[in-house]
MIMAR-356813 format. One line per 2 residues: number of its first residue (from 0); their letters; for each residue x, y, z of C-alpha. Coordinates in steps of 0.2 Angstrom, whole numbers, plus 5000, padded with zeros to 4 digits. Each point is the difference from the previous one (the first is absolute). Example, Ala and Ser with C-alpha at 12.3 -4.5 7.8 and 13.67 -1.06 7.14 Angstrom:
0	as	5062 4978 5039 ~ 5006 5017 4997
This chain:
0	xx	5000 5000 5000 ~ 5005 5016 4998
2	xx	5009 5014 5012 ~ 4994 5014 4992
4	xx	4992 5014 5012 ~ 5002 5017 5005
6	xx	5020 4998 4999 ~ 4999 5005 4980
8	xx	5000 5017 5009 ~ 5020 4998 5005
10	xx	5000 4995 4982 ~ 4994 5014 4990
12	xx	5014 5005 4986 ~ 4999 5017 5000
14	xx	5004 5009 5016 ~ 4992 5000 5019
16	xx	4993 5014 5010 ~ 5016 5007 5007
18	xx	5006 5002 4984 ~ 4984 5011 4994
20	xx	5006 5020 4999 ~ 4981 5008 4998
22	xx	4986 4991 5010 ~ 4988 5000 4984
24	xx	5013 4989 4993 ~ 4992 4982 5002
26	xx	5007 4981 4999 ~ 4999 4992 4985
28	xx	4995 4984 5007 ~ 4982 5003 4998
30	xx	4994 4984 5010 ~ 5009 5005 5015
32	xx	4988 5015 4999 ~ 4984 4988 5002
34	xx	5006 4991 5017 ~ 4987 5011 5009
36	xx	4988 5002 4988 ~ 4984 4987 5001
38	xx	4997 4998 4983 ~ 5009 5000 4982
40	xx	5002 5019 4996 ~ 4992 5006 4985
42	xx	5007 5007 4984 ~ 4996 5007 4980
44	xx	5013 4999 4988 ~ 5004 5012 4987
46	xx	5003 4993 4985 ~ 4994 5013 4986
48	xx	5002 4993 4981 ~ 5008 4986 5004
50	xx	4990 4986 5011 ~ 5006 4985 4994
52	xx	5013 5005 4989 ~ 5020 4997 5003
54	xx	5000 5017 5009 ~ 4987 4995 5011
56	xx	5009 4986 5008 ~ 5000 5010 5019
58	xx	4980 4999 4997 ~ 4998 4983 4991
60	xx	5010 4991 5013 ~ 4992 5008 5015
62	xx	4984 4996 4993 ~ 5004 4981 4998
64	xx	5008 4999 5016 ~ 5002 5010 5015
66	xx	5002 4997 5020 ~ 4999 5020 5004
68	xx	4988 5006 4992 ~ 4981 4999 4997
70	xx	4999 5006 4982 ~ 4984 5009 4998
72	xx	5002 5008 4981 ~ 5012 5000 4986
74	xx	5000 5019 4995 ~ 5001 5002 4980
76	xx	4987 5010 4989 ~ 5005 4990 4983
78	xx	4994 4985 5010 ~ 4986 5005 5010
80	xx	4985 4989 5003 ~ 5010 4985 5000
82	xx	5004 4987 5012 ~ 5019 4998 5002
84	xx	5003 4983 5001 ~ 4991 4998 4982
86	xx	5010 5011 4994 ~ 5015 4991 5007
88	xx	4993 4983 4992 ~ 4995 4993 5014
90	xx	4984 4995 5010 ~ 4990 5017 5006
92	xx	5005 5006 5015 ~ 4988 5015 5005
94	xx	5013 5014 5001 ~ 4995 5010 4989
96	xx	5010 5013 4987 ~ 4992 5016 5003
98	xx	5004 5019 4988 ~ 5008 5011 5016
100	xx	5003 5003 5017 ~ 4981 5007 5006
102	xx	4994 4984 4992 ~ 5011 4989 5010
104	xx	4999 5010 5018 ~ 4978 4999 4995
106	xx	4997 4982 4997 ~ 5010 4996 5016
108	xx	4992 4998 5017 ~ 5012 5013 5005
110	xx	5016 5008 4995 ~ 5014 4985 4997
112	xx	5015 4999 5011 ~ 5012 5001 4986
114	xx	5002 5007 4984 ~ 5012 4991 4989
116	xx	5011 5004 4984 ~ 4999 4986 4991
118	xx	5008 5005 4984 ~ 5018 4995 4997
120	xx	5006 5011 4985 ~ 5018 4997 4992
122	xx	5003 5018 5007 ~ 4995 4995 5017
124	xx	4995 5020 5002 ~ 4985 5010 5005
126	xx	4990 5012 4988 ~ 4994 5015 5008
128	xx	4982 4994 4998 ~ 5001 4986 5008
130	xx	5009 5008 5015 ~ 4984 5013 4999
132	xx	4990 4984 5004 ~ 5012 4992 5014
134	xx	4997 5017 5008 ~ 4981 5000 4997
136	xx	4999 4979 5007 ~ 5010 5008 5017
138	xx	4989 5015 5003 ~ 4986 4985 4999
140	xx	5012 4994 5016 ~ 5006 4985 4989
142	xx	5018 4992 5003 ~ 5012 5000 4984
144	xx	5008 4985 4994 ~ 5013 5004 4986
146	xx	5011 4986 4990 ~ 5008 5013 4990
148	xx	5019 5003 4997 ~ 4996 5018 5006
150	xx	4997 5002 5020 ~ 4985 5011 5002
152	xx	5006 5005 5019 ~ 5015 5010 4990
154	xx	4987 5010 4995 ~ 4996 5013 5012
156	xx	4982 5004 4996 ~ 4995 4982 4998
158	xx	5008 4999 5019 ~ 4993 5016 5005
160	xx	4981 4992 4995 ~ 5005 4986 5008
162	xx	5003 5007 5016 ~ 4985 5012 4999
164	xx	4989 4986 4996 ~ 5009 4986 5013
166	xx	5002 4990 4987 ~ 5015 4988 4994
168	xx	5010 4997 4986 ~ 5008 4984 4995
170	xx	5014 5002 4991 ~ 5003 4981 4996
172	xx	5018 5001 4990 ~ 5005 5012 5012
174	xx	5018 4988 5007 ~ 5010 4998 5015
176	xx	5012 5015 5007 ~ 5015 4995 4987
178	xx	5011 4998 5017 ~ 4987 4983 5002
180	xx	5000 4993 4985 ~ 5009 4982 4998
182	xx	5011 4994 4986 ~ 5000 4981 4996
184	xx	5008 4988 5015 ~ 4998 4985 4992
186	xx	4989 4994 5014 ~ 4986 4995 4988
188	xx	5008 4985 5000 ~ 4997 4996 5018
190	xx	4982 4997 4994 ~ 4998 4982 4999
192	xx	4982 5001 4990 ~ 4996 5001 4984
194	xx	5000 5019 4992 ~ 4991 5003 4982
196	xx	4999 5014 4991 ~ 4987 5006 4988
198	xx	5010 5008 4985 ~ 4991 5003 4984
200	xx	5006 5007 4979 ~ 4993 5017 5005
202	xx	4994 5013 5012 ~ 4980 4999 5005
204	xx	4997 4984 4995 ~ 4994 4992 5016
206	xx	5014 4994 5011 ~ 4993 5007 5016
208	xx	4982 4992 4995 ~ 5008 4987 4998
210	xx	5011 4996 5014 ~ 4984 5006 5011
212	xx	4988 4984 4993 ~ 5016 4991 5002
214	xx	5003 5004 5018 ~ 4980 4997 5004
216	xx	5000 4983 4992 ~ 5014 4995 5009
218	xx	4994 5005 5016 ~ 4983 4993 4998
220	xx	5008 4982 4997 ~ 5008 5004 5016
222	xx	5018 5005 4997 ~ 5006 5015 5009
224	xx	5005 5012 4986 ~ 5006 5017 5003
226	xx	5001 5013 4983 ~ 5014 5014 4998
228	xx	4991 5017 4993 ~ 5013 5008 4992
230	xx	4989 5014 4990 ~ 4987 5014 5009
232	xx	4984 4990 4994 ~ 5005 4984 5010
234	xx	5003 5011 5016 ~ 4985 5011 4998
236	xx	4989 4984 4999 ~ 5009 4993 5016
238	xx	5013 4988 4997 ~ 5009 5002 5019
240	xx	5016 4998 4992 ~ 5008 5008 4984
242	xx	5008 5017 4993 ~ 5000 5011 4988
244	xx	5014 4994 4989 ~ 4997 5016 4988
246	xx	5003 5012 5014 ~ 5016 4991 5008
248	xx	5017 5007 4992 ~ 5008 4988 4989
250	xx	5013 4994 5012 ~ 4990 4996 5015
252	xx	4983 4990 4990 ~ 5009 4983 5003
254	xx	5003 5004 5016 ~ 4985 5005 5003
256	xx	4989 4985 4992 ~ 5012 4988 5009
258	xx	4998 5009 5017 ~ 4981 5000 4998
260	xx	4999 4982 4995 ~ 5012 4994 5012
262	xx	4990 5008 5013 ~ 4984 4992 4993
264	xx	5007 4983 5004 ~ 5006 5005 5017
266	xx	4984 5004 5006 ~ 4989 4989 4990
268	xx	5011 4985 4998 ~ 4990 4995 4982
270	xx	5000 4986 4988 ~ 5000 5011 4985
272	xx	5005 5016 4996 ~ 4993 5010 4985
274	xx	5007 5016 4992 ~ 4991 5012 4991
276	xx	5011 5006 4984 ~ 5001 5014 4993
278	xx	5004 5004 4979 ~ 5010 4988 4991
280	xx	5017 4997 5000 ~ 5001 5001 4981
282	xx	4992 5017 5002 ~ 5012 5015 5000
284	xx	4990 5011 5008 ~ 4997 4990 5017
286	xx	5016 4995 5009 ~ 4990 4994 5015
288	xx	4998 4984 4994 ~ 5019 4998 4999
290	xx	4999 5006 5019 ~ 4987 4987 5005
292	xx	5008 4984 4994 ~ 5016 5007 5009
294	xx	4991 5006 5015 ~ 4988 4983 5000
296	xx	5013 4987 4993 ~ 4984 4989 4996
298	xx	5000 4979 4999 ~ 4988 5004 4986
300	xx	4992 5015 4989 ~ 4982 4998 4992
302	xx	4998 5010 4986 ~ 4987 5010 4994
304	xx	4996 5002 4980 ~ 4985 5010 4991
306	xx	5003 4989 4981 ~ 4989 5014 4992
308	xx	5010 5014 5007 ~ 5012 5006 4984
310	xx	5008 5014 5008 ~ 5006 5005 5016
312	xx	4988 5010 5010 ~ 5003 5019 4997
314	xx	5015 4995 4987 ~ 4988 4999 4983
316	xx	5017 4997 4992 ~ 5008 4986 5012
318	xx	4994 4983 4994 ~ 4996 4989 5014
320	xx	5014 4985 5003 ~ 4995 4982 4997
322	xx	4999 4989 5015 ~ 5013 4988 4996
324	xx	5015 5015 5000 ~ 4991 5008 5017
326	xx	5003 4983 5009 ~ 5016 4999 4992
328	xx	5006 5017 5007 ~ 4989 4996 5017
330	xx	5011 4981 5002 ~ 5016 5010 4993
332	xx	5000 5015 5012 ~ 4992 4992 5017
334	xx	5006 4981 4998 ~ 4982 4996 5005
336	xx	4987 4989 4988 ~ 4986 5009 4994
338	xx	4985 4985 5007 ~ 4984 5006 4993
340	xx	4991 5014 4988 ~ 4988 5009 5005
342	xx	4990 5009 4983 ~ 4990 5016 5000
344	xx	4986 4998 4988 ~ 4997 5019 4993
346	xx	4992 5001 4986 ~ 4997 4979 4998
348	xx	4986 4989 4999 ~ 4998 4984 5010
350	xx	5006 4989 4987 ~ 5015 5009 4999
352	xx	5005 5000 5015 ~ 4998 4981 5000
354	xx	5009 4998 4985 ~ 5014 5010 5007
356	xx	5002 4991 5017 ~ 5002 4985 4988
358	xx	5012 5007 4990 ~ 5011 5006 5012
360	xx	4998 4985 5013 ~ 5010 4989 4986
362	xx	5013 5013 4992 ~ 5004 5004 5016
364	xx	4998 4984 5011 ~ 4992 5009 5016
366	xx	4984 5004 5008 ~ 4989 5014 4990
368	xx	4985 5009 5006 ~ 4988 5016 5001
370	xx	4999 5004 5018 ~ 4983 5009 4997
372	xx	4993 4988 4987 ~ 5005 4985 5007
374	xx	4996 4988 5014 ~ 5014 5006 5017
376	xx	5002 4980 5000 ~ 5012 5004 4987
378	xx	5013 5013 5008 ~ 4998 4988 5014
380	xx	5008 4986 4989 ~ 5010 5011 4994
382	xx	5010 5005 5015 ~ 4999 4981 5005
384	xx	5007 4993 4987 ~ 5016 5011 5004
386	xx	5001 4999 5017 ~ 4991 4983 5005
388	xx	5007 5001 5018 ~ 4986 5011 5002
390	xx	4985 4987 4997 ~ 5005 4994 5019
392	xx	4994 5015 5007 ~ 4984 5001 4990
């Protein structure tokens, strides 16, 4: 069974309470701000133009999945009316998408708890419209959670509306003090279970998603499984233990993975470990996936692969690479075997993602499947079949 409790508070990788400067500054670790509260605090997401889109992957995800939050609404006018989890692809979900603000804060019984940004541009920046509305959702007394490369307590009149309003702002890549930041010890390898990281061909092609399902299945067959966030959607839907890689200076991001996993198996003593990835390692423009097979040193990496994707997202003119030379590079660079595929089945029918599981199952001799598509009992077998120790703890 697992340890897990209140101590994920000693855990949180970004900074403690001594360290804050300003008082309105808040944690990061946003379930350590829900010990005293009854229930499951409320939230809307802002997710304008892009709700179930590759930019829309804060929202998407929390949607799907999140231990923090009670999503109310979806908040994006080119979708409204709709019911999020159809737009997603998946069953119906009753969280409704809704055109604004005034729409979300009416239909609710009363004014959320939190209002999220769940956009996740390239630029990782804030327009100056959408800091009007993070003003306009903390004069209606709700709490900011922000997953953007920009920190919105820098700014001073966000802070100053936060202060009059006695509000909070999350900034969730906000990092350590630099003076407590960790470069790699080479303790990972004093963790004697098995560690898997989910890597994939490309950025936003549902690595987290898919490390999340993998994680549930595993713990509802009874394994005790902890998973590594290592982006600011993970963390804001409540994984008790990650960092945001993206934030974390180049030098410290293996340290810092290795010290969060390590900690992970101190306190939790698990039969699995699973890490979130981030990019791909082919990918010139994400070197945090280099960092988390360094920081991680997986026993084995599940990869992730949309086959009707033709180009790298936001890179019209990048090709995507073929499976066979991603594991190639993966096997090269980590010495670790790449022990299942995972697909992501974007623009594809049923049948094709059937005839692509079957395809790829013999050219490449491993376990293939759809995490969203297809029966759990497959991820299962696929983590089985790698590591059959496991089955005696099942």
């Amino acid at each position: 069974m697992s340890k897990q409790n209140q101590n994920v508070v000693t855990i949180n990788p970004f900074f403690k309470e001594s360290e804050m400067e300003n008082i309105h500054i808040s944690m990061p670790s946003i379930s350590t701000l829900n010990l005293s509260k009854p229930s499951i605090p409320t939230a809307i997401i802002y997710c304008e133009a892009n709700f179930g889109k590759i930019d829309g992957k804060t929202a998407n995800g929390l949607v799907r999945h999140s231990q923090n939050y009670r999503v109310l609404s979806v908040i994006d006018s080119q979708q409204a009316g709709l019911d999020s989890g159809v737009v997603l692809g998946d069953e119906i979900n009753e969280i409704p998408i809704v055109s604004d603000l005034g729409e979300a804060v009416a239909i609710a019984d009363e004014t959320p708890d939190y209002f999220i940004f769940g956009l996740a541009p390239s630029s990782g920046m804030l327009s100056e419209s959408e800091k009007n509305l993070i003003l306009e959702a903390m004069a209606l007394k709700m709490h900011i959670v922000n997953g953007l490369h920009e920190f919105l307590n820098d700014d001073p009149q966000l802070v100053e509306a936060s202060i009059a309003n006695n509000v909070e702002i999350l900034d969730i890549r906000r990092p350590k003090n630099k003076k407590n930041l960790q470069a790699f010890s080479g303790k990972i390898h004093n963790t004697k279970c098995p560690r898997i990281a989910i890597m994939g061909t490309d950025c936003a092609i549902g690595k987290r998603t898919t490390a999340t399902m993998l994680t549930k299945t595993l713990q509802e067959h009874g394994l005790n499984v902890v998973m590594i966030a290592t982006g600011q959607t993970g963390i804001i839907q409540g994984a008790p233990y990650g960092v945001a890689l993206g934030a974390v200076p180049s030098q410290f991001c293996a340290g810092e993975l290795e010290a969060v996993i390590v900690k992970a198996y101190e306190l939790e003593e698990p039969d699995l470990i699973i890490i979130e990835g981030q990019g791909a390692l082919s990918h010139p423009a994400f070197s945090t996936s280099a960092f988390i097979l360094r920081g991680s040193c997986p026993t084995g990496v599940i990869l992730q692969h949309a086959p009707n994707r033709l180009s790298r997202s936001d890179f019209p003119k990048m090709p995507m690479p073929s499976i066979a030379s991603e594991i190639e590079l993966i096997e090269m660079f980590a010495d670790t075997p790449v022990i299942g595929l995972t697909l992501n089945h974007e623009n594809m029918s049923s049948d094709e993602i059937l005839s692509k599981i079957q395809e790829y199952s013999a050219e490449f001799a491993i376990p293939v499947t759809d995490a969203l598509s297809q029966p759990t009992e497959h991820l299962l077998q696929m983590v089985l079949s790698a590591f059959p120790d496991l089955n005696e703890n099942l």
